[in-house]
C-alpha positions as semicolon CSV with decimal commas, in nm:
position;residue;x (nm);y (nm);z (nm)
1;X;-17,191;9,116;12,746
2;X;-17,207;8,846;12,500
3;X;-17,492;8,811;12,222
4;X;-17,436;8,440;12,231
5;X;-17,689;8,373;12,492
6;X;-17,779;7,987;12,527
7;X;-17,944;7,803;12,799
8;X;-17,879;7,416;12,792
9;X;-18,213;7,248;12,965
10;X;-18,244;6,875;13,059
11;X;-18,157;6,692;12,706
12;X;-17,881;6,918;12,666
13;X;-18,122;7,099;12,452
14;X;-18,076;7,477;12,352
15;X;-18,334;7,735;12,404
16;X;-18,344;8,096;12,225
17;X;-18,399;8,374;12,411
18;X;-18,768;8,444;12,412
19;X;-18,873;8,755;12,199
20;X;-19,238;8,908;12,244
21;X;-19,382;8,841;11,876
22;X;-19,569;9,183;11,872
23;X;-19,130;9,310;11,894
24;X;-19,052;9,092;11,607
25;X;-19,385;9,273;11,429
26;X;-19,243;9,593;11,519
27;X;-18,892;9,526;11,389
28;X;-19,059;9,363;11,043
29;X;-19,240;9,678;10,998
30;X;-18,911;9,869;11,037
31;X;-18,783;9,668;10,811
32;X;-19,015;9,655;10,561
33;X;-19,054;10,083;10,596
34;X;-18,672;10,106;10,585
35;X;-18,562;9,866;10,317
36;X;-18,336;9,582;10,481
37;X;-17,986;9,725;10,546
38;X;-17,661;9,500;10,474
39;X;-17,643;9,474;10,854
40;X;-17,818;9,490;11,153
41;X;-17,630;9,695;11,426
42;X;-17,714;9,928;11,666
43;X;-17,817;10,138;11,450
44;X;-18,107;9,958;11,274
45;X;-18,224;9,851;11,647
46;X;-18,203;10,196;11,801
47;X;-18,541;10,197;11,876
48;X;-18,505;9,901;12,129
49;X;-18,360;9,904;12,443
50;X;-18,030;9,768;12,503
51;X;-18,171;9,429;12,618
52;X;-18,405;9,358;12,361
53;X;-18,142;9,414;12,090
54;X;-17,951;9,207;12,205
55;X;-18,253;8,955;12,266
56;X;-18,350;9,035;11,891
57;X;-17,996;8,934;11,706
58;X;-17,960;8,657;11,905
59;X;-18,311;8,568;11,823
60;X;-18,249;8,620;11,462
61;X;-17,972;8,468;11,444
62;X;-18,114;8,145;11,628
63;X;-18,427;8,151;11,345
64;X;-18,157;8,137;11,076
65;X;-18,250;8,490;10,976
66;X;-17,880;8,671;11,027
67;X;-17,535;8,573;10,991
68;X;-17,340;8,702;11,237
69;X;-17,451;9,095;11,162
70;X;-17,555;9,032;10,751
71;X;-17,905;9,006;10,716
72;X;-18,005;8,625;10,535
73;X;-18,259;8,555;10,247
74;X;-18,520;8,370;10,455
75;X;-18,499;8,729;10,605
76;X;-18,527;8,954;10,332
77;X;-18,828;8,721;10,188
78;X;-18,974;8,710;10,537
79;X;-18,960;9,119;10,525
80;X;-19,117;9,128;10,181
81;X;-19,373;8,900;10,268
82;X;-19,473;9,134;10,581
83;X;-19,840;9,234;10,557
84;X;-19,921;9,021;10,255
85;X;-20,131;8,691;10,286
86;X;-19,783;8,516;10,230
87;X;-19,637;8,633;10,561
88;X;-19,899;8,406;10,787
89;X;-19,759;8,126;10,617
């Protein structure tokens, strides 16, 4: 199964795969616990199920927050920014 999961709607618009945000919370806080590793695999999204990892890099990737498996800046800022007044913004 491919990671590359797009739906074309109407427009020929694209839309991400749908992430709940209290996931992307729980991944931030792994994250931010874990220091950001140079890639996120399997291994740094053990603690999903096989679906939502999947769900989750293509997600990522879709925000512009990975690279194929290399973790981005907007990321990494994102991540430090987790629980601080900067992250609502």
């Amino acid at each position: 199964m491919s990671d590359e999961v797009e739906v074309n709607v109407g427009g020929g618009g694209v839309i991400p795969p749908y992430i709940p945000f209290q996931t992307f919370l729980t991944l931030m806080k792994q994250l931010k616990t874990d220091g950001l590793p140079p890639q996120i695999d399997k291994s740094v999204l053990a603690k999903f199920s096989g679906g939502t990892q999947g769900q989750l890099k293509v997600a990522l990737k879709t925000m512009g927050l990975m690279d194929e498996s290399k973790p981005t800046a907007d990321l990494a800022a994102l991540v430090d920014a987790y629980e601080t007044d900067a992250f609502a913004a």
